[in-house]
C-alpha positions, 0 to 999 in steps of 0.5 A: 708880833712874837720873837723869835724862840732863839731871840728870847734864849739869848734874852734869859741867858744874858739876864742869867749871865747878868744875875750871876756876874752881879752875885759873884760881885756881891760875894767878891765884896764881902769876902774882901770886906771880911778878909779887910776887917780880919786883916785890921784886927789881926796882928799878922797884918802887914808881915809879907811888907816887912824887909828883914837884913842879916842878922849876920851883917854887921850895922857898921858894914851895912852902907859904910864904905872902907876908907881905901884909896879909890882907883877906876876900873875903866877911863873913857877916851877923853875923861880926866882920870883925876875927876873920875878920882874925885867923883868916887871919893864924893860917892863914898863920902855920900855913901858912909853919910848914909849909914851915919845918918841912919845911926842918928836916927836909930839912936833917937828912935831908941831915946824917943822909945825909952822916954815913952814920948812917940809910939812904936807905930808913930816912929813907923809912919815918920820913917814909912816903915812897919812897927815890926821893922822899927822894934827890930831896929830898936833891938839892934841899936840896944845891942849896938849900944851895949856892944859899945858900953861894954868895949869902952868898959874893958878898954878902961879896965886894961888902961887901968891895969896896965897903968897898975903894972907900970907903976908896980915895975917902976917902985920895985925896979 
């Protein structure tokens, strides 16, 4: 028994349609396999997940809180004014423990750094962060510190300083 001429167009057009599903398949998984292994080798990998903060921002500000009195824009019928007081001092101190526990870590990232004892990519896979971000971080908390330094250093000249003008009226007058 013969088919059909339309039964035996459909056969070679699915079978074509099938071949063609199967090489756009073939040619998807190598340009991924290559685009995969480009990707590994290049030094550009990884740079769309990298998240950048304001040069401009301060550190300090950047989850610190000011230590001002805390008042609630708004009190439901039947809340304690008190304990609305309370819970947003609670928040802010949970708050401004963040950005101390950030500098914790940032200050041990740069000593770990500077003793050469864990890699840049080791520090980022702890903190689950890109290398980038933790050389970023590296570089603000060098400046920071140098910020410091220098602060103290002049507080200690014009101590010094004002002490010499004190003790200079005091002898002549």
């Amino acid at each position: 028994m013969r088919r059909p001429l339309q039964a035996k167009f459909y056969e070679q057009a699915a079978s074509a349609a099938t071949r063609a599903a199967r090489c756009a398949q073939r040619r998807f998984r190598k340009r991924s396999r290559r685009l995969s292994r480009r990707q590994a080798s290049s030094k550009f990998h990884g740079i769309s997940s990298v998240v950048y903060y304001a040069v401009r921002m301060p550190r300090k500000n950047r989850y610190a809180t000011p230590e001002d009195e805390l008042t609630p824009t708004w009190t439901p019928s039947g809340v304690d004014y008190d304990r609305q007081v309370e819970s947003m001092q609670e928040l802010r101190e949970l708050t401004n423990g963040i950005a101390r526990a950030h500098w914790e870590r940032d200050e041990r990232m740069a000593a770990l750094a500077l003793s050469n004892s864990l890699s840049r990519r080791d520090m980022a896979i702890a903190i689950g962060c890109t290398k980038s971000r933790v050389d970023q971080i590296l570089r603000e908390t060098a400046e920071e510190l140098q910020r410091r330094s220098s602060r103290a250093a002049a507080a200690g000249v014009a101590l010094h300083l004002h002490a010499e003008d004190g003790a200079g009226r005091s002898r002549t007058g």
